[in-house]
C-alpha positions, -999 to 999 in steps of 0.1 A, spaced: 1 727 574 27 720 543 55 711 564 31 687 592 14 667 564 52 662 552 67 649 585 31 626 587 38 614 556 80 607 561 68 586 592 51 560 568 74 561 544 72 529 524 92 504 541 100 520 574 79 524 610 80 540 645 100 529 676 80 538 707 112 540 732 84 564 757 87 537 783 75 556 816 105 548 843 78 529 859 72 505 828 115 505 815 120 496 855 103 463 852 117 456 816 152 460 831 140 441 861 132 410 837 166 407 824 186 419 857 199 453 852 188 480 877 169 510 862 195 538 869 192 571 848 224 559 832 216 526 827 187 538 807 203 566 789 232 536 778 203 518 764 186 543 745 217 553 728 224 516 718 193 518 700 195 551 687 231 545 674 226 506 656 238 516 623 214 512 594 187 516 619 169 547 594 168 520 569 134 508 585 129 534 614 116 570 603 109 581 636 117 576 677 93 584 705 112 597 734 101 600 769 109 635 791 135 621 803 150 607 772 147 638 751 168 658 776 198 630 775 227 630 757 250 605 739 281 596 757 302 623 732 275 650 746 254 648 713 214 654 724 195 621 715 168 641 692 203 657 672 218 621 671 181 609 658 185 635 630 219 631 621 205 594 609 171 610 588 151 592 619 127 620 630 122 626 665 94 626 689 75 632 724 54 611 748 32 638 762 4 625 782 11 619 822 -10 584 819 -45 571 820 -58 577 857 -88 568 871 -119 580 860 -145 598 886 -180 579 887 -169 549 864 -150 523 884 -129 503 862 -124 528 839 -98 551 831 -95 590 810 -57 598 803 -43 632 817 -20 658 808 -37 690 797 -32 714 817 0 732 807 5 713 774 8 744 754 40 755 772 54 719 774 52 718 738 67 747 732 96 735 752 92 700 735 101 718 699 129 736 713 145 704 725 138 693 686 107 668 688 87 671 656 57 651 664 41 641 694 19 611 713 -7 606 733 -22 576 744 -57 570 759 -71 535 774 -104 518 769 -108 484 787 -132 459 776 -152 440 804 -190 436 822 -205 465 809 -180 487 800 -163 508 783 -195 533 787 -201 562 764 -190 587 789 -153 567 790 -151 564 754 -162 602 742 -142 620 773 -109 602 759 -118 615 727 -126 648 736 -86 644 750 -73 632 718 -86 658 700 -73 683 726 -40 673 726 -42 669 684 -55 706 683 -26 720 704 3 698 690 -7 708 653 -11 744 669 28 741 678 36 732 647 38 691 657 27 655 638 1 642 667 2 606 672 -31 600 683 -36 565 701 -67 555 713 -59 514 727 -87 496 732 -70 468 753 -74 431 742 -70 424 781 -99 397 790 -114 369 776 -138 388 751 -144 374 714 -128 389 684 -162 406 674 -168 421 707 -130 436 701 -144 449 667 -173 469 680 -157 485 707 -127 498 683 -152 511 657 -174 530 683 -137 542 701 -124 553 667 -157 572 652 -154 589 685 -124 599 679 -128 614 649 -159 633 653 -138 651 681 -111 657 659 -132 671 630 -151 693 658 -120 706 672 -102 715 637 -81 689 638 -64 689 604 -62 652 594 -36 651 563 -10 664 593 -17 635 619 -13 599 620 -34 570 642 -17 546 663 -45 522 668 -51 485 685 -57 458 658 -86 433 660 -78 406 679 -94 378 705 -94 389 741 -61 372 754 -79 350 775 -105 339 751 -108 304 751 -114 308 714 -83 327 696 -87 342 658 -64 331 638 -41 356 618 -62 359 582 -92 370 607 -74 394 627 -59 408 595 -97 412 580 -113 424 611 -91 451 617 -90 464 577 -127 460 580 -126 480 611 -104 510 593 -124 510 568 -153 518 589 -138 549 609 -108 562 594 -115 590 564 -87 588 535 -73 622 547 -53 607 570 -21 597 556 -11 564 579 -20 539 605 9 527 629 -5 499 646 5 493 686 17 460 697 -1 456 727 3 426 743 15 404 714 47 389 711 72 401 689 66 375 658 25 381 657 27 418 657 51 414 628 29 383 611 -4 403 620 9 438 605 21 414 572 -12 399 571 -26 429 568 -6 445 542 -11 413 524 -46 425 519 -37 452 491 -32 488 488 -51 507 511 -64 546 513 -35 553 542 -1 537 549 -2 510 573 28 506 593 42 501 629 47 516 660 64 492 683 79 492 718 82 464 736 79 442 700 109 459 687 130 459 721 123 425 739 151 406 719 178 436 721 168 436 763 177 405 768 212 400 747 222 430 764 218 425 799 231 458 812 267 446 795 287 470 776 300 441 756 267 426 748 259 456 727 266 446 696 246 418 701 215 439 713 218 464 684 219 432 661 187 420 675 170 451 675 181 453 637 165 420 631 129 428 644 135 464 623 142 446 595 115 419 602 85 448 603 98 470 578 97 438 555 54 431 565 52 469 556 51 458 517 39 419 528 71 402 520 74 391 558 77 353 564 82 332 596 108 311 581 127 345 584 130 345 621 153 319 619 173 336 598 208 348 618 204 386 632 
C-alpha cells in the first residue's frame, strides 16, 4: 500500500499533471482527420513519441496514459514508450476499460465495460511497465436521466476496476464524467456530480478500495454547453470546490480534473480559478487530452519537420497548466511565444 499511495501522490506532485494520450483509434482517427494526416499505426506511434520525447516535458508532466496499442510501441531507436516515459521521471499508465456501451432497459444511457478478464490484462499491463491505470464511466444529463440504476451500476464498475488495479499492485484513476453535453443549468450539473461521486465512493469504501492509493479524475461544474445561460469562471471554480467538498473524503490524495469539452484556455483558466481558491484537503491538478494536444496537432500536421513546432506547443499548454496548479496562471500568458 506504501509504494501505491507514493506513485498517487508523485502524480500530483506540486506543479505537474497528467497527459491522457488513451485516445481510442476511433477518437485519434478523427483528431488526425481535423488536421489532414491519415491515422496509420505509424503515423500514431510518430506522434506519441513527439510528445513523449519534448524535452523538459517531466517539468510539468508526472505521468502518461497510454492506450493498448501505445504501450506496446516503441521509439524509433527500439526504446518501449513506458521505458522512454521513465527514463524522463514521467510515470506511466494504462486505459483499461473497452468504452461506455449501451445500457440494457435505460435508453439513452450508457455503463462502461471491460471486466471480464481484467485481472489477467493487468497483470500483463505491469509487465509492459504501467504503474497506474484508468477507467472511465459516462453519465449524461437529459429528460429524466441519469437514473439511479445508471449512476450506482457505473459505480459498482469503478469500484471494481479500483479493487483489482490496487490488487495488481496499480494507482486507479477512477473517472466518473458526468457530461456537460445539453443545455442544462450549472446547478443541475452540480447535483448530478454530487449524487455520481457519493456513489462512487460508497462503492469504493464497500469494495475495500484503499483511498490514500487512488486518485479521482472528475468533470468540473460547469453550464450545459448549450445553456443559453453560461457560468462564468469564479462560479464554475466555486461550484465545483463546493461539489469536492461534498463527496470526496481527505484520504484521497488528488483530484485531476478532465477537460471535457472545453477548449484548451478554459480548462487551464478554470483549473487556475480553482486553485486560486486556497489550499485544499487533496491536490488539484489535471489530466488533459485533447486540452494539452489540440495546439501540438495542428503545427504538426503529419510533418516530420513541423515537430519541433508541435513539441513547442505542447510545451506551452504544459507549462500553461502546470502554472494554474499553484494559481499563477494568467490569460495574458497565452500570448506569450511557445
Amino acid at each position: 500500500m506504501a509504494d501505491l499511495e507514493a506513485t498517487a501522490r508523485a502524480l500530483v506532485a506540486p506543479g505537474k499533471g497528467i497527459l491522457a494520450a488513451d485516445e481510442s483509434t476511433g477518437t485519434i482517427a478523427r483528431r488526425f482527420q481535423a488536421v489532414g494526416v491519415e491515422s496509420t499505426e505509424e503515423n500514431r506511434r510518430a506522434y506519441r513519441e513527439l510528445l513523449f520525447t519534448a524535452a523538459g516535458a517531466a517539468d510539468y508532466i508526472s505521468g502518461v496514459i497510454l492506450f493498448d496499442e501505445t504501450i506496446r510501441q516503441r521509439a524509433a531507436d527500439g526504446t518501449p514508450f513506458p521505458e522512454l516515459l521513465e527514463q524522463q521521471g514521467i510515470i506511466p499508465g494504462i486505459k483499461v476499460d473497452e468504452g461506455a456501451k449501451q445500457l440494457a432497459l435505460a435508453p439513452g444511457e450508457k455503463v462502461t465495460e471491460g471486466l471480464d478478464g481484467l485481472r489477467e490484462r493487468f497483470a500483463e499491463y505491469v509487465g509492459l511497465g504501467a504503474r497506474f491505470a484508468k477507467w472511465r464511466a459516462v453519465i449524461t444529463i437529459g429528460d429524466g436521466i441519469p437514473s439511479q440504476y445508471c449512476i450506482w451500476v457505473n459505480a459498482h464498475a469503478l469500484a471494481r476496476y479500483a479493487a483489482l488495479a490496487q490488487e495488481a499492485g496499480l494507482v486507479p484513476i477512477v473517472e466518473p464524467e458526468v457530461l456537460m453535453d445539453g443545455t442544462h443549468t450549472i446547478d443541475r450539473s452540480f447535483h448530478v456530480t454530487v449524487q455520481t461521486q457519493r456513489a462512487v465512493f460508497t462503492e469504493l469504501h464497500d469494495q475495500r478500495v484503499q483511498l490514500e492509493g487512488m486518485l479521482l479524475k472528475p468533470n468540473m461544474i460547469l453550464s450545459g454547453y448549450e445553456c443559453p445561460e453560461q457560468a462564468g469562471v469564479e462560479e464554475v471554480a466555486l461550484q465545483t470546490l463546493r461539489c469536492l467538498r461534498h463527496t470526496v473524503p481527505a484520504a484521497v490524495p488528488g483530484v485531476v480534473f478532465l477537460s471535457g469539452g472545453q477548449t484548451d484556455e478554459a480548462a487551464t483558466a478554470h483549473l487556475n480559478a480553482i486553485n486560486a481558491l486556497g489550499p485544499q484537503p487533496w491536490e488539484l491538478s489535471f489530466s488533459y487530452g485533447r486540452a494539452l494536444q489540440a495546439p501540438a496537432q495542428k503545427a504538426w500536421h503529419g510533418e516530420v519537420g513541423n515537430v519541433p513546432a508541435a513539441q513547442a506547443a505542447y510545451l506551452k499548454r504544459a507549462r500553461l497548466n502546470a502554472a494554474a496548479r499553484s494559481a499563477s496562471y494568467s490569460p495574458e500568458q497565452e500570448q506569450l511565444a511557445a
